[in-house]
Structures are given as C-alpha cells and as structure tokens.
N, CA, C and O atoms as a DFTB+ gen file, in Angstrom:
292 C
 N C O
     1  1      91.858      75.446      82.342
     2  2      91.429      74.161      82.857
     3  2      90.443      74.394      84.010
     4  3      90.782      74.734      85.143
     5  1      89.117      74.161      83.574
     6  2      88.355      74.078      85.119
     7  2      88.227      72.598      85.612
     8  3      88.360      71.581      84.930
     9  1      87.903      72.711      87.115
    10  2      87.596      71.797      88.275
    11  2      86.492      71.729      89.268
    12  3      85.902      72.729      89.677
    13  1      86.271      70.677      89.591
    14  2      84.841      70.772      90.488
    15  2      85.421      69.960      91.580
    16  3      86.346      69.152      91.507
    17  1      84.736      70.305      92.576
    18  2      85.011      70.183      93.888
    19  2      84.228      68.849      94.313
    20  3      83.288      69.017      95.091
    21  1      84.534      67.430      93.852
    22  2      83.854      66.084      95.030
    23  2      84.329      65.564      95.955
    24  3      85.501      65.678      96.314
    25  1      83.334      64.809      96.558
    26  2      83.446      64.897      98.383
    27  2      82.578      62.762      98.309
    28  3      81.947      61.961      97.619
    29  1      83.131      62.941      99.357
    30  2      82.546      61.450     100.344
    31  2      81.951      61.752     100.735
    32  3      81.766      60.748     101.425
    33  1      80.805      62.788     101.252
    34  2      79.702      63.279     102.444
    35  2      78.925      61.771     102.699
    36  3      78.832      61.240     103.805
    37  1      78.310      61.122     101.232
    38  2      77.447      60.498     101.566
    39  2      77.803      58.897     101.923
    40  3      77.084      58.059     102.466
    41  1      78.965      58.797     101.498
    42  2      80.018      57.334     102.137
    43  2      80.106      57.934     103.434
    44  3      79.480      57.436     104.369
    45  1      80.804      58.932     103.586
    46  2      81.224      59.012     105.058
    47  2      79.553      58.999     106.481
    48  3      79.421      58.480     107.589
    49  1      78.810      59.694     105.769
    50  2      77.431      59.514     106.457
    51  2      77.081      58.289     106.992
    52  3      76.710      58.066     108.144
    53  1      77.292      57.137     105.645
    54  2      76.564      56.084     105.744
    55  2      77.566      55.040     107.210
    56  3      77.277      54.256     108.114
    57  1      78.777      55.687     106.652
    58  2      79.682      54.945     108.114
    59  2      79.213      55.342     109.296
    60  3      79.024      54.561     110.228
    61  1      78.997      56.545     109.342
    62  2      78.829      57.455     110.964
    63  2      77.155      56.717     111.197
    64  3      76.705      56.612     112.338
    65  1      76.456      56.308     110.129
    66  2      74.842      56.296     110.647
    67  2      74.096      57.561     110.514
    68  3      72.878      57.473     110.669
    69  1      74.596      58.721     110.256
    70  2      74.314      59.841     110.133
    71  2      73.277      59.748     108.806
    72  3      73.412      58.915     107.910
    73  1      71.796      61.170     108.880
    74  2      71.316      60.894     107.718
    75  2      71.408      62.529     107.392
    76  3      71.980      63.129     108.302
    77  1      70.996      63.326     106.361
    78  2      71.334      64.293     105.868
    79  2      70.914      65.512     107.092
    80  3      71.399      66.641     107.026
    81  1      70.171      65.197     107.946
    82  2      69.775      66.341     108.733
    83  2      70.589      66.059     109.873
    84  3      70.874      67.062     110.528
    85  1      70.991      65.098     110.244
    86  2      71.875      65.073     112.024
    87  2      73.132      66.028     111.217
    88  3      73.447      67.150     111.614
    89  1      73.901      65.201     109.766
    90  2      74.998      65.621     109.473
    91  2      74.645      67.538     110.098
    92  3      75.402      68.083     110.901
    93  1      73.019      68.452     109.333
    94  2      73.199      69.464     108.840
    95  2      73.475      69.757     110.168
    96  3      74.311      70.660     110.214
    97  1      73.104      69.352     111.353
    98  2      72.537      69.967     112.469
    99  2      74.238      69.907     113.617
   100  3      74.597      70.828     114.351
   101  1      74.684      69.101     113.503
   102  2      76.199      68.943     113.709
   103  2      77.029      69.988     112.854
   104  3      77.979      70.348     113.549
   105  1      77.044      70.647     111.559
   106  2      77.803      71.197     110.976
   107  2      77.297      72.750     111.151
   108  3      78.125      73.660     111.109
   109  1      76.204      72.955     111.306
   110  2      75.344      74.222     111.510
   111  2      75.138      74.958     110.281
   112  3      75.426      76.114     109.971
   113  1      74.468      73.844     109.540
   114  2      73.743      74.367     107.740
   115  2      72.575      73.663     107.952
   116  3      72.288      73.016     108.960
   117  1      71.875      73.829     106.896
   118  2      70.646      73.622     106.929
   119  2      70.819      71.976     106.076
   120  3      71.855      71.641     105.503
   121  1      69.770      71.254     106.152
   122  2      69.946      69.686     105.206
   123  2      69.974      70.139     103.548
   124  3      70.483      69.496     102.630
   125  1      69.367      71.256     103.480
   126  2      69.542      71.345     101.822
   127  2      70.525      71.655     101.569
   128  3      70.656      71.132     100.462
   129  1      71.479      72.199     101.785
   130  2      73.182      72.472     101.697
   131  2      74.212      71.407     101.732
   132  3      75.288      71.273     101.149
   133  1      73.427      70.547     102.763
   134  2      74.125      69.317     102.545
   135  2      74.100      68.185     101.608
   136  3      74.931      67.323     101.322
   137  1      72.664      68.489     101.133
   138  2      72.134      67.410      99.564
   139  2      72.290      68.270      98.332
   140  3      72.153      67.869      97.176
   141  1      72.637      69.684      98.768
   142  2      73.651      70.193      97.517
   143  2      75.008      69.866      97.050
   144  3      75.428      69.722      95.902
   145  1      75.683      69.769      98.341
   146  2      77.079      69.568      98.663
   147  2      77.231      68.475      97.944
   148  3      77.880      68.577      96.903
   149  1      76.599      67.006      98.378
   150  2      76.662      65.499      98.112
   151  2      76.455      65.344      96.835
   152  3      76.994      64.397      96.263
   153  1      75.439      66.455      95.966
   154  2      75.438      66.263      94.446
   155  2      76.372      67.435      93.659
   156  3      76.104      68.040      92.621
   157  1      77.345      67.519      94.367
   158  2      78.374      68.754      93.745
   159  2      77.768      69.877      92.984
   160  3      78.431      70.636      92.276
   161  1      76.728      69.940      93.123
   162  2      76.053      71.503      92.927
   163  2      76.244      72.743      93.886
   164  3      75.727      73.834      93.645
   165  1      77.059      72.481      95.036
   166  2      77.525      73.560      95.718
   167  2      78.559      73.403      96.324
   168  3      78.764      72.226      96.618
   169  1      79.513      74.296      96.725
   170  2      80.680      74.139      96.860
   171  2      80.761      75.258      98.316
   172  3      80.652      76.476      98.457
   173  1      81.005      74.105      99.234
   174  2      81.107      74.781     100.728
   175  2      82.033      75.671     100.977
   176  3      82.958      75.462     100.193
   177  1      82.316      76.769     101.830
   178  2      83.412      77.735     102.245
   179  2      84.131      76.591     102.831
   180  3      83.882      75.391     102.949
   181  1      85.334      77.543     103.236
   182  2      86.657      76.737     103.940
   183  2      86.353      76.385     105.560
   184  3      87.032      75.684     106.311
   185  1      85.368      76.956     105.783
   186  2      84.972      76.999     107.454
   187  2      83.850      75.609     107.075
   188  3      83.855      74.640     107.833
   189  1      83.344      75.625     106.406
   190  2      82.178      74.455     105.987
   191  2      82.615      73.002     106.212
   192  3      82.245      72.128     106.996
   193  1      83.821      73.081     104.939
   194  2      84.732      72.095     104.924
   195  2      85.122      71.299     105.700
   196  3      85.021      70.073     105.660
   197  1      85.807      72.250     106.797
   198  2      86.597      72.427     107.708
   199  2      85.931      71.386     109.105
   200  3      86.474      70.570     109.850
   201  1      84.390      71.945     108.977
   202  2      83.318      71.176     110.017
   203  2      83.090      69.972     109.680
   204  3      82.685      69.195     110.545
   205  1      83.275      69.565     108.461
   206  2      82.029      68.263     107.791
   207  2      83.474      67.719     108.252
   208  3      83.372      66.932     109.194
   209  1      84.755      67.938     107.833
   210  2      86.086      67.066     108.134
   211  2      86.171      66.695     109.064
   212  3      86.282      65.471     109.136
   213  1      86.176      67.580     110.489
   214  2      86.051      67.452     111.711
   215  2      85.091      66.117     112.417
   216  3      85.508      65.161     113.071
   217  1      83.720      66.442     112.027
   218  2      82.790      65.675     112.675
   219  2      82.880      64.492     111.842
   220  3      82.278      63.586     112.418
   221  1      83.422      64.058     110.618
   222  2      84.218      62.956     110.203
   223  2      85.863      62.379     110.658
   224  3      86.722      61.603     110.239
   225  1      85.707      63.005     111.404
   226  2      87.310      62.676     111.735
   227  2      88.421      62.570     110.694
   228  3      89.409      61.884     110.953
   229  1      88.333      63.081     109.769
   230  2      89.004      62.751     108.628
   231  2      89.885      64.394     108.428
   232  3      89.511      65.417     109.001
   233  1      90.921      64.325     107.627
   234  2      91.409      65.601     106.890
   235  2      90.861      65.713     105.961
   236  3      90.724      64.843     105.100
   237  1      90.291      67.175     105.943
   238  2      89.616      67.859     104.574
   239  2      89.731      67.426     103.796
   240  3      88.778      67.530     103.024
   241  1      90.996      66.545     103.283
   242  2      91.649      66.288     101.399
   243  2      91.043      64.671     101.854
   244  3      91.718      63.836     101.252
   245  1      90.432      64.292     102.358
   246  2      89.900      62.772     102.604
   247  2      88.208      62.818     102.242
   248  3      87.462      61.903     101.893
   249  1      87.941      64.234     102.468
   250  2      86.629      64.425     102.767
   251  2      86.039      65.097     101.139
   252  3      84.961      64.923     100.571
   253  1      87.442      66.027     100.669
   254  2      87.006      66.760      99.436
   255  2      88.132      66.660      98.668
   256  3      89.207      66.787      99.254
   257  1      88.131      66.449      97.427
   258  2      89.175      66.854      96.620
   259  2      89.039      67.347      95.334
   260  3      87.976      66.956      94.852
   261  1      89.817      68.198      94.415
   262  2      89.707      68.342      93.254
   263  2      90.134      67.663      92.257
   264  3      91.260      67.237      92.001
   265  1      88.463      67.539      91.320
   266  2      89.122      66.465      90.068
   267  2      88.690      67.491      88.224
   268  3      87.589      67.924      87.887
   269  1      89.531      67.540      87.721
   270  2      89.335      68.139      86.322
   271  2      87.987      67.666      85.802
   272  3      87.647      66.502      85.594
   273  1      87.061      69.129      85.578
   274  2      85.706      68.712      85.007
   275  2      85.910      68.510      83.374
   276  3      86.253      69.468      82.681
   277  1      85.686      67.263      82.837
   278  2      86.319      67.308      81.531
   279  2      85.022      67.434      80.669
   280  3      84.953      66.996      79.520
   281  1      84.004      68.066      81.314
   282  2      82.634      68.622      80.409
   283  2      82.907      70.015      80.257
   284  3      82.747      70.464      79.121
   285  1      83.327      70.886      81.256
   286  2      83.666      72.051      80.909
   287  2      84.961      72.750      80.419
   288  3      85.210      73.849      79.923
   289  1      85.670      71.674      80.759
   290  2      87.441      71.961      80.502
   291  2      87.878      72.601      79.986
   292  3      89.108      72.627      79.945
C-alpha cells in the first residue's frame, strides 16, 4: 500500500496573510520548496515539518497527514 504526504500550507498561509516567500523565509527554505511542498511533489524532513507546524501554531498532524495514494496503490 503506498501513501503521499498532504498538507494545509496553502489554507494555513492564506489565514496567517503569509505569501510563499515570508512562509520560505520564516521556515529557512527557499520559496520553491515551499510551492513544491503545497503541490505534494515534495515531501519535507521531520525538522521541515516540524517549522512550518510551529510558525502555524498548529501540531504537525494538523499541518500534514497521510492519505492512501489510490493511483499508485
């Protein structure tokens, strides 16, 4: 069974006012990592995670969770 890793980045952005470069510049990635992230084409380390949760105030599992990719399954 595989899984892909989606996220709120770009709901949670739109609450904070944040646009893809304050987010990168607060998390300490670059903005293209972060418009990777938001289109689940990349999948952040646990320290990554860990930041975007933080500066959302949220717990990680609010911010990311795993859902069964049923294209590759």
């Amino acid at each position: 069974m595989a899984f892909i890793l989606k996220n709120r980045l770009k709901e949670l952005r739109a609450r904070e006012g944040l646009n893809q470069t304050e987010l990168a510049k607060l998390a300490g990635i670059s903005r293209q990592t972060v418009s990777l992230i938001e289109r689940n084409e990349y999948t952040p380390s646990v320290v990554i995670a860990l930041k975007i949760a933080e500066i959302f105030r949220e717990p990680v599992e609010e911010v990311f969770r795993l859902e069964e990719d049923k294209e590759n399954g």
